[in-house]
N, C-alpha and C positions, 0 to 999 in steps of 0.2 A: 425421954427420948435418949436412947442411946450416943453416946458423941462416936465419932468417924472418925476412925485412928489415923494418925498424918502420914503419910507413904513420904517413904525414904529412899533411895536407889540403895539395894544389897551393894554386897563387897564386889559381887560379879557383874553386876552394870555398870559399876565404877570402874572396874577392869576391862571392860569388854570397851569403856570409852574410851581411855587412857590405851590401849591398845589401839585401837583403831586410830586416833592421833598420832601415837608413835609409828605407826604401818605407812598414814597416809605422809608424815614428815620423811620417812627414810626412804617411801618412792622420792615423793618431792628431790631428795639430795642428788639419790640414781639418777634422775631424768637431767637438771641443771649439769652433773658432769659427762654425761653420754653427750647432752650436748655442746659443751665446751669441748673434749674433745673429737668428736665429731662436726664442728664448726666449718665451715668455707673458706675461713678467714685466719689470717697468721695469728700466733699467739698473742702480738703486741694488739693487734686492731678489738680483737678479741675482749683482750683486759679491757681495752678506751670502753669500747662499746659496752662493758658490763659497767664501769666505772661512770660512765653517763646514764644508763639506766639507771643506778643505784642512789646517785646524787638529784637526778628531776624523783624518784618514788621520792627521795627524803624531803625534796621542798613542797613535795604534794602534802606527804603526811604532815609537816610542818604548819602549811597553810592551812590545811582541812582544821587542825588545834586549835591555830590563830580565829578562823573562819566560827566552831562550836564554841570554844569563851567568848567571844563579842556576842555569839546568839545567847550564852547562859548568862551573860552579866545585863541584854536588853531583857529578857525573861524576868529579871532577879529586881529591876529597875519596876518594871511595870507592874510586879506583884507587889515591892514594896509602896507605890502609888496608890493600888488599889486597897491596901489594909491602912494606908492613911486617908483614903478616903471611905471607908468602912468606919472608919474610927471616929471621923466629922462628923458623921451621918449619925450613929450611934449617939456622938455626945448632943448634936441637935435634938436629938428624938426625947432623950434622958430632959432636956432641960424645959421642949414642950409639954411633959409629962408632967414635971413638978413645977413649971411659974404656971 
C-alpha cells in the first residue's frame, strides 16, 4: 500500500495567511483611531477611558493565566495519582502472579 504524502501549506497559503492577518491588523489600527478621534469625549476622558479598558483586559488576561495553571497543575496532580496507582495495581498483580 502506497503511503499518503503529508500535505504542507505552499509558499502561497502561507502568504495568503500572513496576509490576510496583516490586512485584518491594519484595519483593526484604522478603526481604534477613526474612533479615537472621532470620540464624543475630550481627549483627557478619552485616554482614562482607553487606559481603564486596557488595565481590567490585563487583569482578565492575567486571571484567565492564573485561572489555566491551577487547572493544569490539578490536571498534572491527578494524572500523576493515577500512574501511581497504576503502578500499585501492577506491582500487586506481578506479585499474585509469582507467590
Amino acid at each position: 500500500m502506497p503511503e499518503k504524502p503529508i500535505e504542507t501549506m505552499d509558499e502561497d497559503e502561507q502568504g495568503e495567511g500572513v496576509s490576510t492577518i496583516a490586512w485584518f491588523l491594519t484595519g483593526a489600527a484604522i478603526g481604534v483611531t477613526v474612533a479615537v478621534l472621532f470620540a464624543p469625549k475630550s481627549g483627557r476622558d478619552t485616554r482614562r477611558y482607553l487606559s481603564d479598558k486596557t488595565e481590567h483586559g490585563r487583569q482578565a488576561v492575567a486571571q484567565t493565566g492564573s485561572d489555566i495553571l491551577d487547572a493544569g497543575r490539578d490536571v498534572f496532580e491527578r494524572g500523576r495519582k493515577l500512574v501511581e496507582d497504576a503502578a500499585e495495581l501492577f506491582e500487586r498483580g506481578r506479585k499474585l502472579v509469582r507467590g
